[in-house]
C-alpha positions in Angstrom: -16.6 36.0 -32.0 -20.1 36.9 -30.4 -19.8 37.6 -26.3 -21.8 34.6 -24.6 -20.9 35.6 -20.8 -19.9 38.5 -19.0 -19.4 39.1 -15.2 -18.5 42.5 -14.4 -17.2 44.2 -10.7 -19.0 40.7 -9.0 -18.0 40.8 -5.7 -18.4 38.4 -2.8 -17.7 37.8 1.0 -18.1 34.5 3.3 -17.9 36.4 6.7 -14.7 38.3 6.7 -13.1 36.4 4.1 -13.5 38.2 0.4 -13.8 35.2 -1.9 -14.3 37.9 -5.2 -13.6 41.2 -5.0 -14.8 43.5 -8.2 -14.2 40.1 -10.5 -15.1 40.7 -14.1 -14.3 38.3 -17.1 -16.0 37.6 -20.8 -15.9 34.6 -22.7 -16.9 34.1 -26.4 -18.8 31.5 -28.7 -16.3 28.9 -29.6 -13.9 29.0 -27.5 -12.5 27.6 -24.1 -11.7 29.3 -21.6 -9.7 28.5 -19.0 -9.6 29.5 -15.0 -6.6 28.8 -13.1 -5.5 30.3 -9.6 -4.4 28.8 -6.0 -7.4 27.3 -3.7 -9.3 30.1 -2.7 -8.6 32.2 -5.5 -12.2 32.7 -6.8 -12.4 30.6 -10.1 -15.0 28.2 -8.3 -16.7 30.9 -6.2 -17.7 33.1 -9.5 -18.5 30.4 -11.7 -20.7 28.9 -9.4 -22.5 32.0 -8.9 -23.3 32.4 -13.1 -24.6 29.1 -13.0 -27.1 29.7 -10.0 -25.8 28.5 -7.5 -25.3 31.0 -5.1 -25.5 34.7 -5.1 -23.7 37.4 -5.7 -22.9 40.7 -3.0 -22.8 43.4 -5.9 -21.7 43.1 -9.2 -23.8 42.4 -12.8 -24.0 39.3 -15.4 -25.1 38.8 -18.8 -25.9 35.6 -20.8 -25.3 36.7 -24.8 -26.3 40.4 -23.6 -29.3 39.8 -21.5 -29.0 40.5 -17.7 -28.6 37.1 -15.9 -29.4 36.8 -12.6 -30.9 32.5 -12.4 -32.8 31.6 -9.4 -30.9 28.1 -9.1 -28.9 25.8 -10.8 -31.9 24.2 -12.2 -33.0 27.6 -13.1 -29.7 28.3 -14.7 -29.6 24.6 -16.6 -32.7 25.0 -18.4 -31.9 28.2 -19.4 -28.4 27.1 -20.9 -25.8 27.3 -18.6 -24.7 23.9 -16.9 -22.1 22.8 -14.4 -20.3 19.7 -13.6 -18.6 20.7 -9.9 -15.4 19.6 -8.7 -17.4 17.1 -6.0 -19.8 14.5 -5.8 -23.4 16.1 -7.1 -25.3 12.8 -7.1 -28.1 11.3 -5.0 -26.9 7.9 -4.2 -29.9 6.5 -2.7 -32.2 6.9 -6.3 -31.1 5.6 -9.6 -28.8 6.7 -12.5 -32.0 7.4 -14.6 -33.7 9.3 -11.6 -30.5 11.6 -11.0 -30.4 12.5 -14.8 -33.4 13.9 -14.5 -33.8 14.8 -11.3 -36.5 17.9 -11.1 -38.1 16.4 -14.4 -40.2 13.6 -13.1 -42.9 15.0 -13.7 -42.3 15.0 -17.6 -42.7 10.8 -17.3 -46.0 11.1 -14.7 -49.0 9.0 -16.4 -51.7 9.8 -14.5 -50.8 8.2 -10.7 -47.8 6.4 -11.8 -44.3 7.1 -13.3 -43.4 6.2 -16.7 -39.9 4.4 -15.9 -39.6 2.1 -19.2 -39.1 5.5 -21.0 -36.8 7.5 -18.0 -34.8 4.6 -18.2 -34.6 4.8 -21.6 -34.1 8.8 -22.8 -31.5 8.6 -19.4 -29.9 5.1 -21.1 -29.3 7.3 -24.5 -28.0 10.2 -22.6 -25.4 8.1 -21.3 -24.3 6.2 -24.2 -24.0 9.8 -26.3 -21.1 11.2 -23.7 -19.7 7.9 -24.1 -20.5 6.0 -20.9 -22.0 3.5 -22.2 -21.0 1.3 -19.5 -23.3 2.1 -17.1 -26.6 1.3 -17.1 -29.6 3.7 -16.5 -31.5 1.5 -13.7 -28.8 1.4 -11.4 -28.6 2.7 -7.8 -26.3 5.5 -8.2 -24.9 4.3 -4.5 -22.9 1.3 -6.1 -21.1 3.5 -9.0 -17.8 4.6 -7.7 -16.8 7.9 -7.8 -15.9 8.4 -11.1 -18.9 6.8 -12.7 -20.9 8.7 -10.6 -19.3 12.2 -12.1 -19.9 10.5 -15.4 -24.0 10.6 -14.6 -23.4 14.5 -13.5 -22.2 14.8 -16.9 -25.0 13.0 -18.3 -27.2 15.0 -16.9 -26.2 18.1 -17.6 -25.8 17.2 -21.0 -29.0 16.5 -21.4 -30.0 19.9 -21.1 -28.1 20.7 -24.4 -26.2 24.2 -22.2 -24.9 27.0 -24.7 -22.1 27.6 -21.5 -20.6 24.4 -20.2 -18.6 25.4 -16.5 -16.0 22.4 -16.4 -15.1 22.9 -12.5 -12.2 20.2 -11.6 -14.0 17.6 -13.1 -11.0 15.7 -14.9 -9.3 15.6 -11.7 -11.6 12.8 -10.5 -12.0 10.8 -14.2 -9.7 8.1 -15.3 -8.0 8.9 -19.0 -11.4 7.4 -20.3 -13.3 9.7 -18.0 -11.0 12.4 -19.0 -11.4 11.4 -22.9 -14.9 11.9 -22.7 -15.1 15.6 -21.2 -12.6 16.4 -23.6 -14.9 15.0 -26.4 -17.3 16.9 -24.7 -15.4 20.1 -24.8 -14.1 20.4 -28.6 -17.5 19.3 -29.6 -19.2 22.6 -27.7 -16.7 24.5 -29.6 -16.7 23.2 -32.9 -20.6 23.9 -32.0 -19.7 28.0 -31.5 -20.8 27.4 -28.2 -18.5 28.3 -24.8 -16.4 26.3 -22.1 -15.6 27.2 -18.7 -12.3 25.0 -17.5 -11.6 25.2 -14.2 -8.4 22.8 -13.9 -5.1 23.4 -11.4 -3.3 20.9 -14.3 -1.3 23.6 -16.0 -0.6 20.9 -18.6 -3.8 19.8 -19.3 -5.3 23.7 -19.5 -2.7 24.8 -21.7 -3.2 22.0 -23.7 -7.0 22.5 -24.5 -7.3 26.1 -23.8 -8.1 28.6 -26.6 -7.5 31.5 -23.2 -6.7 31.7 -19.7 -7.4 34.0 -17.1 -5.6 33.8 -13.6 -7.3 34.5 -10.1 -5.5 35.2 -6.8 -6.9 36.1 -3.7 -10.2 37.0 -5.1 -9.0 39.6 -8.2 -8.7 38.9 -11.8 -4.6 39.2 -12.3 -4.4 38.5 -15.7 -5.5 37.0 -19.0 -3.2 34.7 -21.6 -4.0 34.4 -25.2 -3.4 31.3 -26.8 0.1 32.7 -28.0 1.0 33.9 -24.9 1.0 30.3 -22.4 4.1 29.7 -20.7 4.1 27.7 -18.0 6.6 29.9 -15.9 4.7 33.4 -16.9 1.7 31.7 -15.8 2.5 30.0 -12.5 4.7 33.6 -11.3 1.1 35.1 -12.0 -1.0 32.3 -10.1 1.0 32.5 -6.7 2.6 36.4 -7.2 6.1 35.1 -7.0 8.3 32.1 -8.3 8.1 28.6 -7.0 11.3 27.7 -5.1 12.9 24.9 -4.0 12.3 21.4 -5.6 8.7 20.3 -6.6 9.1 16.6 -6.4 12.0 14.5 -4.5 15.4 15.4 -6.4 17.1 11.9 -4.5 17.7 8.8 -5.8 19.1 7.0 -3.1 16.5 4.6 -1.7 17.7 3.4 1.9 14.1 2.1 2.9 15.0 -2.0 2.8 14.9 -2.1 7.1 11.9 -2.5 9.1 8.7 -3.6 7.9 5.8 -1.9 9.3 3.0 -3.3 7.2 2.6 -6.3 6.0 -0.4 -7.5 3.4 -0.3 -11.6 2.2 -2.2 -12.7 -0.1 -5.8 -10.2 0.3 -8.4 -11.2 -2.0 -11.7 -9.2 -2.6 -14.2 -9.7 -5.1 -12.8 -8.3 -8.6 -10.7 -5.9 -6.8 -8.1 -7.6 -5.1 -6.9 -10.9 -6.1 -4.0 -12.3 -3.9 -2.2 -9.2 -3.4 1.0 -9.1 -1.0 3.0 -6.5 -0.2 5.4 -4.7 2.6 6.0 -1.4 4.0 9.4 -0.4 5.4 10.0 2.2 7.7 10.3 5.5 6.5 9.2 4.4 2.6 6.7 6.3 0.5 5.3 3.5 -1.3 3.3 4.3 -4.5 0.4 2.0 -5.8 -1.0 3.4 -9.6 -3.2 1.7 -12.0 -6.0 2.1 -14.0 -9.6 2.8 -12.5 -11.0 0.3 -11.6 -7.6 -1.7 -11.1 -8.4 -2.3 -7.2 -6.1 0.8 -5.9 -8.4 2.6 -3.8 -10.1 -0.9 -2.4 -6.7 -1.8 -1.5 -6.9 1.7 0.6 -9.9 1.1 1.9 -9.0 -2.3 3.0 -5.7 -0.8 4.4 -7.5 1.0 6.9 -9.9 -1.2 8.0 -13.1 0.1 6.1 -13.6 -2.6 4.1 -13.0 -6.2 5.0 -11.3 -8.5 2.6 -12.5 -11.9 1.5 -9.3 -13.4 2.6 -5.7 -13.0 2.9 -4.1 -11.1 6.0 -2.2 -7.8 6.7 0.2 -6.6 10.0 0.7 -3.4 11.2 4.5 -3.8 13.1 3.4 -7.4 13.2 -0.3 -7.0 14.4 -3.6 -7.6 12.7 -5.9 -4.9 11.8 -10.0 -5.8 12.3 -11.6 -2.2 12.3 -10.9 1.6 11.5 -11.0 2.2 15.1 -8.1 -0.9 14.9 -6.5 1.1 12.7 -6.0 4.0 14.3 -5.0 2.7 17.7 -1.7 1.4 15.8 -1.1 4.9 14.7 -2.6 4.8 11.4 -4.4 7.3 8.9 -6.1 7.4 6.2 -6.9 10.6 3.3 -9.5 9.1 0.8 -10.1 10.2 -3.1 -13.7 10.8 -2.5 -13.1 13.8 0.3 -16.2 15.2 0.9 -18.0 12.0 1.4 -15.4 10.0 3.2 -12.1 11.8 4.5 -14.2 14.8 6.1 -17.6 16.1 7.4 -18.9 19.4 5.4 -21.4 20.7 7.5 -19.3 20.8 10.8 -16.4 23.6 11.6 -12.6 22.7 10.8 -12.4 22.1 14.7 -14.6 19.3 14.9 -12.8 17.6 11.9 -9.8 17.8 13.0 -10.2 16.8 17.1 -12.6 14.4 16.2 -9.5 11.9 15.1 -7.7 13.1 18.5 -9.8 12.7 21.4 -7.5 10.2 23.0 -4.9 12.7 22.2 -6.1 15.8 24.1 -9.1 14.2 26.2 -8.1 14.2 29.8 -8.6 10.1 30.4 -10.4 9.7 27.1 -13.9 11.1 28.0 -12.8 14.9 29.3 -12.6 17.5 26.9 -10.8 21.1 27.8 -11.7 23.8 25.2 -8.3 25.0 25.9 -6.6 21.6 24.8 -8.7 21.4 22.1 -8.1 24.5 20.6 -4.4 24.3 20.8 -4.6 20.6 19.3 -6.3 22.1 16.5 -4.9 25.5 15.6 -1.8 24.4 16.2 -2.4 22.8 12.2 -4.5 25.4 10.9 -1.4 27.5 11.4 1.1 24.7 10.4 -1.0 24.2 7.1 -1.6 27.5 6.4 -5.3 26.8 6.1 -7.2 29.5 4.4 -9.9 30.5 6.9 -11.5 33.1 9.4 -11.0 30.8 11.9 -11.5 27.4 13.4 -14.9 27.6 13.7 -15.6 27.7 9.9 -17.6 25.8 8.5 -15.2 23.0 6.4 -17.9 23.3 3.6 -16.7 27.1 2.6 -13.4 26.1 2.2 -11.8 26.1 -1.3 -10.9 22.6 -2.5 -7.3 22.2 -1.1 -8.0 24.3 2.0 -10.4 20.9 2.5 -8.0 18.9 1.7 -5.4 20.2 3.9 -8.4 19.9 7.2 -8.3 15.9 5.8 -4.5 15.9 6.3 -4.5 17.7 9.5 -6.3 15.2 11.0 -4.0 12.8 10.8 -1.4 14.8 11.1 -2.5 16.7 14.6 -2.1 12.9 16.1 1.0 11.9 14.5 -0.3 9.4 12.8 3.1 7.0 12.0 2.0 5.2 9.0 -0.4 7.1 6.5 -2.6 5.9 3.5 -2.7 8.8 1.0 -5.7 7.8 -1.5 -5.4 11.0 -4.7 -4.0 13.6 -1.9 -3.3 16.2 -4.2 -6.3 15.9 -6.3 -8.1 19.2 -6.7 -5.0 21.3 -5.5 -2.8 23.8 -7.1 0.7 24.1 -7.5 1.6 25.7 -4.9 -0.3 23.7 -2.3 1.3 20.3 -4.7 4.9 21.7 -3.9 4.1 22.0 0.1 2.1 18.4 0.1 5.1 16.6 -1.2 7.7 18.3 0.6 5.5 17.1 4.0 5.3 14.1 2.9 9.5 14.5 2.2 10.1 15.3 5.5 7.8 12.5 7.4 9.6 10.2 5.0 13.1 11.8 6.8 11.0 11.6 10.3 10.7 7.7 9.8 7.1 7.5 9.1 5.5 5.7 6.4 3.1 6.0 3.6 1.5 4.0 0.8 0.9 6.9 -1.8 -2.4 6.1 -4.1 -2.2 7.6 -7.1 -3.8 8.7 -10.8 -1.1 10.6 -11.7 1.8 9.3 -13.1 4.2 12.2 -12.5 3.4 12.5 -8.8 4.2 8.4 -8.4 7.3 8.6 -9.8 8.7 12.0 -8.4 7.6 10.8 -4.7 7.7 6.7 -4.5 11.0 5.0 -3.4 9.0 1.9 -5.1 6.3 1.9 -6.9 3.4 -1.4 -7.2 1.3 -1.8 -10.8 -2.0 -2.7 -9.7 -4.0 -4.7 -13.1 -7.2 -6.4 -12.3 -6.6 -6.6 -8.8 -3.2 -7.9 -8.7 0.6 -6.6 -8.8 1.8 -6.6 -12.4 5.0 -5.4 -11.7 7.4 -3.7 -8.6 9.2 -0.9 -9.8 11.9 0.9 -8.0 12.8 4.4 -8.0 15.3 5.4 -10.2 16.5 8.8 -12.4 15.6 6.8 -15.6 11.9 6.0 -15.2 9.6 7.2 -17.4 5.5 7.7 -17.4 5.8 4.8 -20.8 8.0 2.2 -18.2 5.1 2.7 -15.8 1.6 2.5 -18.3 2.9 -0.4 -20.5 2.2 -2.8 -16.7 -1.3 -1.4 -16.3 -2.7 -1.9 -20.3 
């Protein structure tokens, strides 16, 4: 098979971290191949880098033997190499035609004026050819949620027709439909002889659609699997330099959790979302809520915590009303959402500020004094407890890796021992080896008494870690389940279809 991209000796530093260090990989036409490594490993930082996004310290590229070297991602897009990245890429203020072809505008410009019958219409087709049919070109992106708004990423970049498709975490965020479609999306590139970049940290799902996969760690290409080589232990020894130990998901059985109820929801009703849900919360009880999108599982979050106001119905927190986030947290309660970047953290300020900014009634001298000294003890004291990858806690939260990100979000919470936490997709975008550590902390405030409601997409993650689990369909319960040795991913689905 012909060479379509090759990175070779690319190096590259955020201050004294070294994200890449003399990284070189090939790919070919027709094939897909995948990425796979901790958070911080690289696979992001180099990929994004070939597709113009940022810029390399040393090192060379090709694109199907030419040097490559693309001023932007826009530069790099209309030259043939697109990417869909792990986060939220859209504008939400503009509409699902305008963020298709954002840069492009001018292509539809008659004279003074904007020719938006026809945007609305090529960005309508580009749409219904991934198979999003669904949504509709003239649309405020703002109002899609956050799958639907990958979807238009997709779109978008589809549009461009890319010889090199980078696939960076996408599927992480996508529903099986979602999913469906990038894998449509995927096998059709190949059958094409064109290439795939898959970033994924679902060992599963790359070995599944992989043709090859080449493991990162700490910055350095460790090694790469042909097809005939994948196994899953050979693979994750490579990704973290040692074997995993101990017990991935809970190995109990026992559930003990039938005492004190610490939340208490009757009867909430919002829009299309929730429709007279009730549920409780016992002390010490990881309680799992799955579904599928759009079932109401991340409103029901929202709504949890005070961020969104239901219609009507009521819920208690140890027997008292919660009106506002700021309620919310008074009575000890956090709150990690799916859409990180957006809503769980603030990219553009250091790991410090996101962190103390949830605490300031815990370290403030009288709630209004802040000592540098108090602060930075408050804080480091879970950089080092997480094991958050950084130079320091001054860094900026938006040159973290993925779960170094997600680890700040649950460190907020955390650093103010928060008592009863609302987990929305925690471990979405994380590898294994930051999984494993999530769930055993989650374990051990279990043990500790505290609670959680545990929002899911993944099926294996409810059932390893829920002492019960709640089927949300159309906005209401379709079944309680409890925890048992015996259920199975097929006991679970047949409630939300």
């Amino acid at each position: 098979m012909k060479e379509s991209l090759r990175i070779e000796n690319v190096s590259k530093r955020f201050g004294s971290t070294i994200a890449l260090d003399n990284v070189s990989i090939e790919a070919r036409d027709g094939e897909i191949l995948g990425l796979i490594g901790e958070n911080g490993s690289g696979k992001s930082t180099v990929t994004s880098i070939y597709a113009g996004m940022q810029k390399a310290d040393s090192g060379e590229m090709f694109f199907y033997g030419n040097k490559w070297n693309p001023a932007s991602m826009n530069d790099a897009l209309k030259q043939g190499v697109g990417m869909i990245v792990q986060e939220n890429g859209t504008v939400p203020g503009i509409s699902v035609a305008e963020n298709i072809y954002l840069g492009e505008i001018g292509d539809y410009r008659r004279g003074l004026l904007v020719d938006r019958k026809s945007l609305v219409a090529d960005a309508q087709k580009c749409l219904d050819d991934i198979g999003a049919d669904h949504i509709r070109a003239e649309m405020i992106c703002g109002v899609l949620d956050f799958q639907d708004r990958k979807l238009v990423e997709i779109a978008k970049v589809m549009a461009n027709d890319p010889k090199i498709l980078v696939v960076d975490e996408t599927t992480t965020a996508l529903s099986q439909k979602g999913r469906d479609i990038i894998y449509s999306i995927m096998n059709r590139m190949k059958n094409e002889g064109k290439t795939v970049i898959f970033i994924s940290h679902d060992l599963d799902e790359i070995m599944n659609v992989c043709d090859r996969l080449t493991v990162l760690r700490d910055g350095k290409i460790i090694r790469t699997f042909e097809k005939d080589e994948f196994e899953e232990n050979a693979i994750k020894t490579s990704m973290i330099g040692r074997e995993l130990q101990g017990n991935y998901y809970r190995d109990d059985y026992e559930s003990d959790v039938n005492g004190e109820v610490v939340l208490k929801a009757e009867h909430l009703c919002l829009g299309n979302q929730l429709s007279d849900f009730s549920f409780e919360l016992h002390k010490g009880e990881i309680l799992g809520v799955g579904g599928l999108s759009h079932c109401g599982m991340h409103t029901l979050g929202k709504v949890l915590f005070g961020a969104l106001d239901a219609e009507s119905g009521t819920f208690t927190v140890n027997g008292e009303s919660v009106r506002s986030i700021s309620d919310a947290m008074k009575k000890q309660v956090g709150y990690v959402a799916k859409d990180r970047d957006t809503e769980s953290l603030s990219l553009d300020a250091s790991i410090k500020d996101n962190i103390a900014i949830a605490g300031l009634d815990k370290f403030g001298v009288r709630n209004f004094l802040i000592l540098p000294s108090r602060e930075n003890k408050y804080v480091n004291k879970q950089v080092e407890a997480l094991s958050i990858k950084c130079s320091g806690a001054n860094q900026y939260v938006s040159a973290l890796s993925g779960g170094n990100k997600q680890k700040v979000a649950f460190g907020k919470w955390l650093a103010r021992e928060s008592e009863l936490l609302i987990l929305d997709c925690p471990t979405r975008g994380v590898d294994i080896g930051v999984k494993q550590a999530m769930y055993q902390l989650m374990y051990e405030m279990r043990q500790a008494g505290k609670s959680i409601v545990l929002i899911s997409e993944e099926m294996a993650e409810l059932i390893g870690m829920s002492d019960r689990l709640l089927v949300m369909k159309d906005g209401r319960l379709a079944k309680e389940l409890k925890r048992s040795r015996e259920l199975s991913e097929a006991d679970v689905i047949q409630y939300m279809i």
